[in-house]
LOZA-781388 format. One record per residue (C-alpha): residue in one letter; y, x, z. Coordinates in pm, 1 decimal. Last residue first. Layout:
   code      north       east         up
      A          Y          X          Z
...
//
This chain:
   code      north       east         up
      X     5918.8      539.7     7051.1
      X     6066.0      888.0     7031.1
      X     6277.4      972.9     7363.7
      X     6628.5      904.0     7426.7
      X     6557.9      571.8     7636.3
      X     6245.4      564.4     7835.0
      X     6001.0      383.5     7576.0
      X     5963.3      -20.4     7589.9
      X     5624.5     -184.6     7774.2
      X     5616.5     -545.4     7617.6
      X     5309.7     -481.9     7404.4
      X     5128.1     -276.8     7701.6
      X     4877.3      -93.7     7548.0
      X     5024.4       51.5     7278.5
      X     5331.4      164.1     7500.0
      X     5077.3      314.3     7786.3
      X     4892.8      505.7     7459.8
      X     5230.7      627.9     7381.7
      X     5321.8      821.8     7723.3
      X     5600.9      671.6     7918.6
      X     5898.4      922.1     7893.8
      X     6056.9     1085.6     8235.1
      X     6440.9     1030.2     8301.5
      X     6672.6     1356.7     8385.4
      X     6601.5     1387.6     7984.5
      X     6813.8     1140.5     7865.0
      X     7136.9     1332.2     8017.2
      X     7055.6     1640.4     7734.1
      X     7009.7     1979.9     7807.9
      X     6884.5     2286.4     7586.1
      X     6573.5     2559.8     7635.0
      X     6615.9     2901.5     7612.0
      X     6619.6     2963.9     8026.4
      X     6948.3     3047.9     8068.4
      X     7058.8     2794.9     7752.4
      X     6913.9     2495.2     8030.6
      X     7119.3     2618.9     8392.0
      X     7459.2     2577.5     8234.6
      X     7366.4     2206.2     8096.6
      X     7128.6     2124.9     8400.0
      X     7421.3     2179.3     8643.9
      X     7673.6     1953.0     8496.3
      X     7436.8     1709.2     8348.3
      X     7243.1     1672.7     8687.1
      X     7563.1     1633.4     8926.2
      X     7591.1     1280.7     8946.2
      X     7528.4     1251.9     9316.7
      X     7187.6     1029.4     9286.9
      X     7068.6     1255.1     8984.8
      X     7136.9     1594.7     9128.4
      X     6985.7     1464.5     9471.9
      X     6666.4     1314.9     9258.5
      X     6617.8     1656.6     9040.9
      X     6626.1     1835.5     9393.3
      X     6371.9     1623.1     9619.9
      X     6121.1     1686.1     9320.6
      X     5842.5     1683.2     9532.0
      X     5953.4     1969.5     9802.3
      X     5978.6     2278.2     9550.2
      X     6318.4     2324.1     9778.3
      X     6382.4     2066.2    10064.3
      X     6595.1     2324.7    10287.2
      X     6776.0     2524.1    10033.3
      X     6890.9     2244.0     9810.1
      X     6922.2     1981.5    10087.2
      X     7193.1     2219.1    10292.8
      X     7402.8     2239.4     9929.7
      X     7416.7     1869.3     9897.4
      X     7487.5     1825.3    10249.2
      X     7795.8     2057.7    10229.2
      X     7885.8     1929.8     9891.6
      X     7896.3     1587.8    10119.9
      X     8117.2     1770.0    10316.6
      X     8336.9     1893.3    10122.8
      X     8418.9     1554.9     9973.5
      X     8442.9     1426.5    10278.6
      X     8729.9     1674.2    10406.7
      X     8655.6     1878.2    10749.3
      X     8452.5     2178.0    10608.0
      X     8338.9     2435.5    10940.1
      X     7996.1     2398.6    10879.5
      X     7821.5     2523.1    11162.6
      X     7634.0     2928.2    11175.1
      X     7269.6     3014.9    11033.0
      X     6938.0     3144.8    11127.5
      X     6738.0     2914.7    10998.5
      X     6722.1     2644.0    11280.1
      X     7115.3     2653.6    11337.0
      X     7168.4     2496.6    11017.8
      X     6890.9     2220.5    11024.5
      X     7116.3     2085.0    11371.7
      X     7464.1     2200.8    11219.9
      X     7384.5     1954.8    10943.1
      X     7340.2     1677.1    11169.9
      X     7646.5     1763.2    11423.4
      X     7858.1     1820.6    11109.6
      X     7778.3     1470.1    11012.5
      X     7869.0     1321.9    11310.8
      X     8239.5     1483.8    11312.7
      X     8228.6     1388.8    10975.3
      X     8144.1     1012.3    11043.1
      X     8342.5      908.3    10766.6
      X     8117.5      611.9    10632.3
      X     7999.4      874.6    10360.8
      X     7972.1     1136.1    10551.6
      X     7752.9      968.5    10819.2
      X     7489.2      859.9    10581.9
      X     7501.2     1225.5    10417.5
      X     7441.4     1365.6    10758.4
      X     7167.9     1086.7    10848.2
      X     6982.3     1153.8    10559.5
      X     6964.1     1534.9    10635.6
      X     6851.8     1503.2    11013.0
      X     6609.0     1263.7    10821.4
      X     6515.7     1590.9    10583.1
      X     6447.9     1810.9    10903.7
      X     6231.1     1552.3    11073.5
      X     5938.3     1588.1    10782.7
      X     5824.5     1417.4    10468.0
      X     5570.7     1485.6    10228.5
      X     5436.2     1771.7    10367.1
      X     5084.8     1919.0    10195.7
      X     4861.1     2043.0    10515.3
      X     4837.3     2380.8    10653.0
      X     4529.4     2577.0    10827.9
      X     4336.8     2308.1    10701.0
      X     4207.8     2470.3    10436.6
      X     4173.1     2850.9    10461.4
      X     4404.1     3030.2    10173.1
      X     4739.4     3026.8    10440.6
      X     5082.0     3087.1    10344.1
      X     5272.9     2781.9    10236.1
      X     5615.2     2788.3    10203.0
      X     5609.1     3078.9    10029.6
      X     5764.9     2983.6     9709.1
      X     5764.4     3284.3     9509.7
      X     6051.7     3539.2     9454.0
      X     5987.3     3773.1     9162.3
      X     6117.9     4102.6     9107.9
      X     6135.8     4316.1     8782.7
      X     6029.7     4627.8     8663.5
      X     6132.7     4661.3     8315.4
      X     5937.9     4818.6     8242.1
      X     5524.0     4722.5     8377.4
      X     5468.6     4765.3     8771.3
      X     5589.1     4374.1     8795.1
      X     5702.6     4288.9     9204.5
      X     5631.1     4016.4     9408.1
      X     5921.4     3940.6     9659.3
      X     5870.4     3614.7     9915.1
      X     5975.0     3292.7     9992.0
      X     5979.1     3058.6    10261.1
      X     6033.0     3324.1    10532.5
      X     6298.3     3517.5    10365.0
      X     6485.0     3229.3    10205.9
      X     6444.2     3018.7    10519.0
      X     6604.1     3284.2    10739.1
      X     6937.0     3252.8    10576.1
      X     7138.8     3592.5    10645.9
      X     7347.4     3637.3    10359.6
      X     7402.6     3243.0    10239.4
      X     7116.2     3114.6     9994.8
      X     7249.5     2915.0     9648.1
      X     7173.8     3281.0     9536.6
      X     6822.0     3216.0     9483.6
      X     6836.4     2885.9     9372.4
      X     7045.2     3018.6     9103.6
      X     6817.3     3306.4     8991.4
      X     6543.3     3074.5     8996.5
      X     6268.1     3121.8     9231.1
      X     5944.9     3112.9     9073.7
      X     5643.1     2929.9     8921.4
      X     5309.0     2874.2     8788.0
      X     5148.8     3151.6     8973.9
      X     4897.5     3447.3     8887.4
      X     4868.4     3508.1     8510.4
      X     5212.0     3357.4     8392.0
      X     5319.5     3666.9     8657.4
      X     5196.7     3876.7     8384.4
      X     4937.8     4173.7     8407.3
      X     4936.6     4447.8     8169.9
      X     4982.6     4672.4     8485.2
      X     4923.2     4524.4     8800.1
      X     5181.8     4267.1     8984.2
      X     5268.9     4409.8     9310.2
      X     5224.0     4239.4     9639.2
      X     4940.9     4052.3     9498.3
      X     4988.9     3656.8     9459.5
      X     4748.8     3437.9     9657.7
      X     4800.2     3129.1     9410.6
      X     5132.9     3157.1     9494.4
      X     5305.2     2814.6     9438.8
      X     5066.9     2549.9     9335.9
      X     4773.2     2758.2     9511.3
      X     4964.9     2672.9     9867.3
      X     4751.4     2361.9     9920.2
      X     4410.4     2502.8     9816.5
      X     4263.7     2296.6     9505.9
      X     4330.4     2626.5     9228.2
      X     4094.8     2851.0     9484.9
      X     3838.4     2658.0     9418.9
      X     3706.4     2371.7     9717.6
      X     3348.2     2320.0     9766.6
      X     3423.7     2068.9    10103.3
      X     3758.3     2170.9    10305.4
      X     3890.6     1797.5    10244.5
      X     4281.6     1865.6    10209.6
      X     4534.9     1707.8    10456.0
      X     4832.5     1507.6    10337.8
      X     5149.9     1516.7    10525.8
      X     5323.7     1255.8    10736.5
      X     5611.2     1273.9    11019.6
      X     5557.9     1660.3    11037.7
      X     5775.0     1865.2    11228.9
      X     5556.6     1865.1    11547.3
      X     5313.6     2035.9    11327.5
      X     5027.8     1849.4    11241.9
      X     4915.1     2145.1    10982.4
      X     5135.9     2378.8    10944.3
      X     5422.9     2352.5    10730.7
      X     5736.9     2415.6    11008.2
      X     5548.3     2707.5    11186.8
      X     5675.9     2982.0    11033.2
      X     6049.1     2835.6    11014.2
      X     6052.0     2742.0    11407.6
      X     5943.1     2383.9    11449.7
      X     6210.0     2122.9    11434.4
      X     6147.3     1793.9    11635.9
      X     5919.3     1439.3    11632.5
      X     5764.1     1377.6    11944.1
      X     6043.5     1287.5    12146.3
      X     6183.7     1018.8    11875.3
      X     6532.5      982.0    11855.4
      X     6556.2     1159.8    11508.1
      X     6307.4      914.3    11398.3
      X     6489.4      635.3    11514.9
      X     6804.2      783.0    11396.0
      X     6671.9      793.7    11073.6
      X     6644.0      458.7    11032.9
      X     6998.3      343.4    11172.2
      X     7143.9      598.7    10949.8
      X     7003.3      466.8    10610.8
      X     7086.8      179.0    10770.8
      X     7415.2      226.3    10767.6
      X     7437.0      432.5    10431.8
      X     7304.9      148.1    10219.3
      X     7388.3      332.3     9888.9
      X     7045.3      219.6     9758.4
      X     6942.9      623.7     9740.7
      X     7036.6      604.7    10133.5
      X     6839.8      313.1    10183.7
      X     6532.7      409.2    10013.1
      X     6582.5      741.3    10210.4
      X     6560.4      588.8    10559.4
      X     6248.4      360.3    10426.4
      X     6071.4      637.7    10376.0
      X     6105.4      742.3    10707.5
      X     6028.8      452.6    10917.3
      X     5733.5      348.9    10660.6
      X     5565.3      740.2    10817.1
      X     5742.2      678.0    11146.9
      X     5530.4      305.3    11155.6
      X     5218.0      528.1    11031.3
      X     5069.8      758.4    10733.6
      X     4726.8      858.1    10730.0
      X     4695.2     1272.4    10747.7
      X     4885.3     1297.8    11076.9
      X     4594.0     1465.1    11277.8
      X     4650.2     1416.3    11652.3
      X     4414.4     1097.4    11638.0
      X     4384.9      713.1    11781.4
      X     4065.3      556.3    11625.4
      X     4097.0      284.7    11351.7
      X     3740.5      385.6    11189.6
      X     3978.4      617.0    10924.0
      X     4170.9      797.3    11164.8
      X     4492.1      641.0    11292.2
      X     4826.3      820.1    11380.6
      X     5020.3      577.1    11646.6
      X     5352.3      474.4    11600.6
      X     5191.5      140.3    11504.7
      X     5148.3      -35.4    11207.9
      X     5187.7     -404.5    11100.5
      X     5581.7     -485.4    11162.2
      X     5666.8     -152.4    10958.1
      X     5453.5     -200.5    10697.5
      X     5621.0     -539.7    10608.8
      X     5952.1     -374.1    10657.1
      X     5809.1      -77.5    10375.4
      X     5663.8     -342.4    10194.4
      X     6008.2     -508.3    10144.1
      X     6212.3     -234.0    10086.4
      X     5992.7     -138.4     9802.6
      X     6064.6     -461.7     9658.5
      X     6418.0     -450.4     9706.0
      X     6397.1     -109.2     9503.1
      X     6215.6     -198.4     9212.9
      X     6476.3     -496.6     9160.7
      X     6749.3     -258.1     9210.6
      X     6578.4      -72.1     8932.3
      X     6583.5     -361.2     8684.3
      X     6188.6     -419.6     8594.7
      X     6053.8     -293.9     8288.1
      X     5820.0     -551.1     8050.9
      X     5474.3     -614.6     8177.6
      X     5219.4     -736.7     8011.0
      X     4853.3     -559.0     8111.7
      X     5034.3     -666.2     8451.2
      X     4976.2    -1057.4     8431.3
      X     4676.2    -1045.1     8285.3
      X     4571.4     -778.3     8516.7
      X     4598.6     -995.6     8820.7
      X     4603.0     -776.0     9059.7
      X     4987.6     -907.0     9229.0
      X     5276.9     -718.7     9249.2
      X     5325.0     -562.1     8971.3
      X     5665.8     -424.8     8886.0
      X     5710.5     -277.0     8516.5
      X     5972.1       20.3     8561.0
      X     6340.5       75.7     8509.2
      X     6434.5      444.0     8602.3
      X     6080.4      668.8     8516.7
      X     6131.8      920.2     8762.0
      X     6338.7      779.2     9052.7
      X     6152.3      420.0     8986.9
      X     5801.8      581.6     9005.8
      X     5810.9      793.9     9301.5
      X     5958.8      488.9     9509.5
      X     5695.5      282.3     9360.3
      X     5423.0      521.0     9468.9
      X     5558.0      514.6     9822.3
      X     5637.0      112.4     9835.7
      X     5235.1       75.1     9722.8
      X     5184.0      315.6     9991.1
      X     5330.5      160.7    10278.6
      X     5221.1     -212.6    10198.4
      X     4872.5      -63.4    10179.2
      X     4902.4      126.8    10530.0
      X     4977.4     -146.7    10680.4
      X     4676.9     -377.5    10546.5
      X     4471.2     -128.6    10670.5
      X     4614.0     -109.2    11002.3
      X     4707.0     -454.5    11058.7
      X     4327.9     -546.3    10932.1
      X     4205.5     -305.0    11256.9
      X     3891.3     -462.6    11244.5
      X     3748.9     -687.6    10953.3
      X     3558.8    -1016.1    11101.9
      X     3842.1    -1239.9    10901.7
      X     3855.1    -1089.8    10612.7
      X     4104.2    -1302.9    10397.8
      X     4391.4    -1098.2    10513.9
      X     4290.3     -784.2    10381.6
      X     4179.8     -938.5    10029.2
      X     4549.8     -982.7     9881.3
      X     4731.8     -672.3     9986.3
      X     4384.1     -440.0     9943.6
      X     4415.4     -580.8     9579.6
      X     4733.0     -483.5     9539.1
      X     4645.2     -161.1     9723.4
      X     4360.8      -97.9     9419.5
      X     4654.1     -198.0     9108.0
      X     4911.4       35.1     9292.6
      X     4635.5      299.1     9238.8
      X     4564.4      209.3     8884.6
      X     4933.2      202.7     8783.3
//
């Protein structure tokens, strides 16, 4: 909560500046990101405290905020951001740029296209992303160029300083960590990356999907059983600023609008959406006509498309009440168990002890 504590200040002290330049800017981009950490917060954590203003009295005693409540509020900033940015990207003196690093009117634009399809309000969840869609800078890059940095994919992604940097600080480290080719003996992958492919993620690709061979790729154990790994290889490149961390990109809002239409029976639309991402990896149209097949259709198309892409899978499995069904076959695979409690996140203790009206996530030990 310290970082939605600093833009609630920014909020309240922007406006009383009057000799500050570019205060629409600033104050713009605070409204955005106090609705983006919010919007991370409610689909994690369910029910969270809302603060609003910095007065810590106030938020030192929170109690947890209905959802829906969360949600209008995040609406809110994002409209509020909206009417104070421009489509412009903004360095920080207020300067026009190329680089997309600080987020923008598209940036609010496309959050506020998925607040409104996780709110179930599919036509504006359309309207929203067909402004984005509409937009003549904004379009799908070829596969190898989708993650660079600025691409014409990008609506907003986070650039990393390229001062004294390790390895471990290098945007594609989370997922490779410049993985070897072959894994040496009396090596374990444990020693390299922190993750891979699933066995189910892997075959939720169709033969001939080019985003499975160009956004992952094979490493392989010399130690029996000699086994293969698939890592995330969405990002490719050890020299900073070669790539930059997406958070969100024209192919998802081609995505939002194809669930949007679905659900108001748009299939036709839909189709047109999905064919869109479809046709960039590789791949053929849809050919379901029911809704029901189509929304699997979307479902499936967001799986492959937005994997590793902060946690864009646990909310879809959530949001289409799929999570207990595929978490309870996927959980004894791995050793581990399932329970529906645990698609929520628990508060940690010492936020409890602090905060005297602060209750634990349901399911887990007070």
């Amino acid at each position: 909560m310290k970082e939605i504590a600093t833009t609630n200040v920014a909020i309240e002290q922007i406006p009383l500046q009057t000799k500050l330049t570019h205060s629409n800017q600033w104050l713009g981009e605070a409204y955005f990101l106090r609705a983006f950490m919010y919007s991370y917060l409610v689909n994690l954590y369910g029910d969270v405290p809302l603060a609003i203003t910095s007065d810590y009295k106030v938020t030192n005693a929170l109690a947890r905020a209905p959802k829906s409540d969360v949600y209008k509020q995040i609406i809110a900033d994002l409209k509020q951001a909206q009417s104070l940015l421009t489509d412009n990207y903004m360095d920080t003196r207020g300067s026009t740029t190329t680089d997309k690093g600080r987020p923008n009117k598209l940036t609010a634009t496309a959050l506020l296209a998925r607040t409104y399809l996780y709110t179930a309000d599919y036509a504006d969840a359309e309207a929203q992303a067909s402004v984005l869609i509409s937009n003549p800078n904004l379009k799908l890059t070829a596969l190898t160029q989708t993650f660079l940095a600025n691409s014409n994919e990008t609506i907003w992604a986070l650039s990393i300083e390229p001062t004294d940097l390790t390895p471990y600080e290098k945007d594609y480290a989370a997922y490779s960590d410049g993985t070897p080719a072959i894994i040496p003996t009396g090596k374990k992958l444990s020693t390299y990356v922190y993750a891979s492919l699933s066995p189910q993620l892997i075959n939720a690709f169709e033969t001939g999907d080019q985003r499975f061979t160009t956004w992952s790729r094979p490493v392989i154990t010399t130690d029996a059983p000699v086994t293969t790994y698939n890592l995330v290889n969405k990002y490719k490149s050890g020299v900073n600023g070669v790539e930059y961390i997406m958070i969100f990109r024209q192919a998802e809002q081609y995505l939002i609008r194809a669930e949007a239409r679905a659900l108001q029976n748009n299939l036709n639309g839909a189709k047109a959406d999905l064919d869109v991402v479809r046709t960039r990896a590789g791949l053929g149209g849809v050919t379901v006509s029911a809704q029901a097949n189509m929304l699997a259709a979307v479902l499936h198309e967001r799986q492959v498309e937005m994997f590793t892409e902060l946690g864009a899978r646990l909310f879809d499995l959530r949001r289409s009440g799929t999570i207990d069904a595929v978490m309870g076959a996927v959980a004894p695979l791995k050793g581990s168990s399932w329970q529906s409690f645990m698609q929520l996140w628990p508060i940690s203790s010492q936020d409890i002890l602090t905060d005297p009206n602060l209750k634990q996530t349901p399911g887990y030990q007070p």
